[in-house]
C-alpha atoms as an extended CHARMM CRD file, in Angstrom:
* protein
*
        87  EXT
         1         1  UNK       CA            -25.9510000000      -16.1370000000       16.4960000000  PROA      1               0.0000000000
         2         2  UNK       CA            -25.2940000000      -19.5450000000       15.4480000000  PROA      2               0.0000000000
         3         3  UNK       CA            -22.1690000000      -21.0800000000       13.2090000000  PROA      3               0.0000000000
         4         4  UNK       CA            -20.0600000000      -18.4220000000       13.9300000000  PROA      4               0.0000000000
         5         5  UNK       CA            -16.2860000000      -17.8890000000       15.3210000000  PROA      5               0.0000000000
         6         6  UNK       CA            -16.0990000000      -18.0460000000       18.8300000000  PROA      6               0.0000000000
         7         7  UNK       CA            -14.5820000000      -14.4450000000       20.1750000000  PROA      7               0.0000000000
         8         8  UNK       CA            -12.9770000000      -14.0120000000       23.7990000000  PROA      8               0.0000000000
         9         9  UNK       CA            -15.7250000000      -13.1210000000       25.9670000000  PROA      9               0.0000000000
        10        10  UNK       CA            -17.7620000000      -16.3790000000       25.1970000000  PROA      10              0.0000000000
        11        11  UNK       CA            -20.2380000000      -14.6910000000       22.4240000000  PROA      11              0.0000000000
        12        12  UNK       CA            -20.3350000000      -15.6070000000       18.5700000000  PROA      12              0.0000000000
        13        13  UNK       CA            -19.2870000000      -13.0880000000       15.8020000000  PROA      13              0.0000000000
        14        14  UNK       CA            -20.7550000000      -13.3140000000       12.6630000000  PROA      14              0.0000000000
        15        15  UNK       CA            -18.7340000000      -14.3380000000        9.4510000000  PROA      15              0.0000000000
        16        16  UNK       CA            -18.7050000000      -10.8660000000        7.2880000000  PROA      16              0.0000000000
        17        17  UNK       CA            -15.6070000000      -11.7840000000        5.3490000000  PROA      17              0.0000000000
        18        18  UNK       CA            -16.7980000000      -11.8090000000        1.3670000000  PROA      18              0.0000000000
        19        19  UNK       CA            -13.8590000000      -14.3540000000        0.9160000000  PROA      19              0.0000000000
        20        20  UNK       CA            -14.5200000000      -17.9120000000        1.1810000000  PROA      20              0.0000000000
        21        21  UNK       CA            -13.0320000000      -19.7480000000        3.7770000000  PROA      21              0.0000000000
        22        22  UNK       CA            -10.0810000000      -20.5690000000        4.2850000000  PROA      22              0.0000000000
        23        23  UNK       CA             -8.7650000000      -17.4070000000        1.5880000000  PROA      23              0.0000000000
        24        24  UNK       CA             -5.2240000000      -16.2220000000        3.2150000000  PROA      24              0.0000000000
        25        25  UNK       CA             -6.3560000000      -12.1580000000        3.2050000000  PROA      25              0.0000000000
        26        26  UNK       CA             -2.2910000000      -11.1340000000        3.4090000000  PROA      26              0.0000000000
        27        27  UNK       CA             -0.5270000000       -8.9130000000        1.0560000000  PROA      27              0.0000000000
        28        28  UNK       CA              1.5320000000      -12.3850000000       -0.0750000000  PROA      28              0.0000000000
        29        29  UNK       CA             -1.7120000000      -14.1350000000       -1.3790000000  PROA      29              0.0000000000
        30        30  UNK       CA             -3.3060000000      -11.0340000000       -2.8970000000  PROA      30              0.0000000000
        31        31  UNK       CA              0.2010000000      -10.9260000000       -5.0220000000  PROA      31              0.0000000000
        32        32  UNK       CA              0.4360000000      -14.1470000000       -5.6180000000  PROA      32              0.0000000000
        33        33  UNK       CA             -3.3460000000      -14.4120000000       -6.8240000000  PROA      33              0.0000000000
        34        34  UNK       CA             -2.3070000000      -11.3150000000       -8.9040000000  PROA      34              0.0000000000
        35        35  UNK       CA              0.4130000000      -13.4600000000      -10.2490000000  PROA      35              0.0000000000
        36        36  UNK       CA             -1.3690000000      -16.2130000000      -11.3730000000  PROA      36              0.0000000000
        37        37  UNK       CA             -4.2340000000      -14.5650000000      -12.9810000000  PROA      37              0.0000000000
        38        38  UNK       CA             -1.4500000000      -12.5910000000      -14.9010000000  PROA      38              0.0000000000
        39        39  UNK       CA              0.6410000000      -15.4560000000      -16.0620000000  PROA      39              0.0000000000
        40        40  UNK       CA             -2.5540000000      -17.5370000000      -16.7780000000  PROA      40              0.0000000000
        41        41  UNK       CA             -4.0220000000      -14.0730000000      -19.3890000000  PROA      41              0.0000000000
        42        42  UNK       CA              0.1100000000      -14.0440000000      -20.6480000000  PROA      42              0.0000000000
        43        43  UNK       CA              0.1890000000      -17.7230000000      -21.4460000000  PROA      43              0.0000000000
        44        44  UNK       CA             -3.3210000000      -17.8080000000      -23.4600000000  PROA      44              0.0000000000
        45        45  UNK       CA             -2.4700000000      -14.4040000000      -25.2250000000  PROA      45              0.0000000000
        46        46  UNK       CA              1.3190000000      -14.6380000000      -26.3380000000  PROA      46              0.0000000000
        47        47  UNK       CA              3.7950000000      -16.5350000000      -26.8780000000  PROA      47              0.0000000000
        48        48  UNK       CA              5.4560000000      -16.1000000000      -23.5420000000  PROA      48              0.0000000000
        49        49  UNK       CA              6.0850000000      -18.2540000000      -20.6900000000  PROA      49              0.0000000000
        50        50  UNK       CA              8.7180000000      -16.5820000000      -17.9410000000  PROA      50              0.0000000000
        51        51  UNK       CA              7.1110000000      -13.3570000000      -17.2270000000  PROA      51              0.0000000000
        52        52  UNK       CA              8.2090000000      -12.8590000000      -13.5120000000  PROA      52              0.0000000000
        53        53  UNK       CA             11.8720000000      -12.3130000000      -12.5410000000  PROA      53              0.0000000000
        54        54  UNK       CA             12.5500000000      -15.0600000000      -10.4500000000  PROA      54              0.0000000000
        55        55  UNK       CA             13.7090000000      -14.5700000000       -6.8030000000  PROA      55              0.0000000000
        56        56  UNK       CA             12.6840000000      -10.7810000000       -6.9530000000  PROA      56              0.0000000000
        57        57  UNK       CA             13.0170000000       -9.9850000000       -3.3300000000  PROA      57              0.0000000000
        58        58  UNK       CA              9.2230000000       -7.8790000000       -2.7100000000  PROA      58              0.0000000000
        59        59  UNK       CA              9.2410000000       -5.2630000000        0.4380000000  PROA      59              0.0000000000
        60        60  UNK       CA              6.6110000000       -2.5580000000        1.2500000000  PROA      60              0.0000000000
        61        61  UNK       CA              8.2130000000        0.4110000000        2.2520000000  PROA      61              0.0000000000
        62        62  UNK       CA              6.4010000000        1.7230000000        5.3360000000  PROA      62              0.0000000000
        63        63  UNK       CA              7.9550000000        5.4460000000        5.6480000000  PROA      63              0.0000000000
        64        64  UNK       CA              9.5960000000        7.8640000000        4.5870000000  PROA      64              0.0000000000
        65        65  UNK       CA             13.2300000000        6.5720000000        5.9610000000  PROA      65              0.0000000000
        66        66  UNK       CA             12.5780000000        3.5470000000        4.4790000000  PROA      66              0.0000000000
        67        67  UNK       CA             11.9800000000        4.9010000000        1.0370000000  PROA      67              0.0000000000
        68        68  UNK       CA             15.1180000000        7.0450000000        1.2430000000  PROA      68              0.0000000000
        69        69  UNK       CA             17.1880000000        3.9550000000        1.9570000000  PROA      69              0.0000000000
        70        70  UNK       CA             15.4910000000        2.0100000000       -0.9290000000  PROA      70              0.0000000000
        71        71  UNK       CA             16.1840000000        5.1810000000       -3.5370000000  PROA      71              0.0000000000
        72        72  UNK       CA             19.5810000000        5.6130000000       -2.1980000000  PROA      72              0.0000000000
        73        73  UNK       CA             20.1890000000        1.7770000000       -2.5060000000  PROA      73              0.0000000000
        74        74  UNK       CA             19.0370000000        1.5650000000       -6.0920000000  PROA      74              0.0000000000
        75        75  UNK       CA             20.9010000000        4.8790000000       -7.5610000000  PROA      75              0.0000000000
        76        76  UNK       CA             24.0090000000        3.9550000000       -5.9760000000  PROA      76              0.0000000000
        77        77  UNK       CA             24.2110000000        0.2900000000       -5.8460000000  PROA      77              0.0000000000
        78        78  UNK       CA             25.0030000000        0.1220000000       -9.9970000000  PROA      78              0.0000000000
        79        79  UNK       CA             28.4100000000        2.1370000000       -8.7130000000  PROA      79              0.0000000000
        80        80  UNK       CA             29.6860000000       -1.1370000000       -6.9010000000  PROA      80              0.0000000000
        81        81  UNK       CA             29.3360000000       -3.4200000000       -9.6790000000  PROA      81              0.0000000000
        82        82  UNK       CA             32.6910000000       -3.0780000000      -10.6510000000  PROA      82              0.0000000000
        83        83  UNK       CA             33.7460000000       -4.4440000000       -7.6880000000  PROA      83              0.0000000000
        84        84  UNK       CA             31.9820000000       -7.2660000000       -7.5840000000  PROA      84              0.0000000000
        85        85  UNK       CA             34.0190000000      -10.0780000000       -7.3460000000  PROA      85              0.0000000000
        86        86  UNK       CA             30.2530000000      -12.5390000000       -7.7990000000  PROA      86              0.0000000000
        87        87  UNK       CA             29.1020000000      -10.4740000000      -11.0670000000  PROA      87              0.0000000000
């Protein structure tokens, strides 16, 4: 095989990737790609520019303890507001 990535025992794999080069294939660029193409269809269509809410912290929840946390965090976290000397 020719033009290929060099692996560790010396022999050349083959490019199968259907992405171009240099594509980022994380979770980050496929959102962000998502993003854009959104926005972009938003923009031509209405009369809207802000369609995101900025500095929306994104996390994948990865199990089931994680997901617990997460629900109990957003059904009790309106309960502190009150308290919150920043609101």
């Amino acid at each position: 095989m020719h033009n290929g990535a060099k692996n560790v025992s010396g022999n050349r794999a083959k490019n199968v990737s259907p992405l171009p080069h240099g594509t980022s294939r994380t979770v980050g660029s496929i959102v962000r790609g998502f993003k854009i193409g959104v926005t972009k269809w938003f923009i031509k269509n209405y009369d809207i520019k802000n369609i995101w809410q900025r500095n929306y912290y994104e996390h994948i929840i990865r199990d089931e303890n994680a997901y617990q946390n997460i629900s109990n965090y957003i059904q009790n976290n309106p309960l502190s507001w009150e308290k919150d000397k920043f609101r």
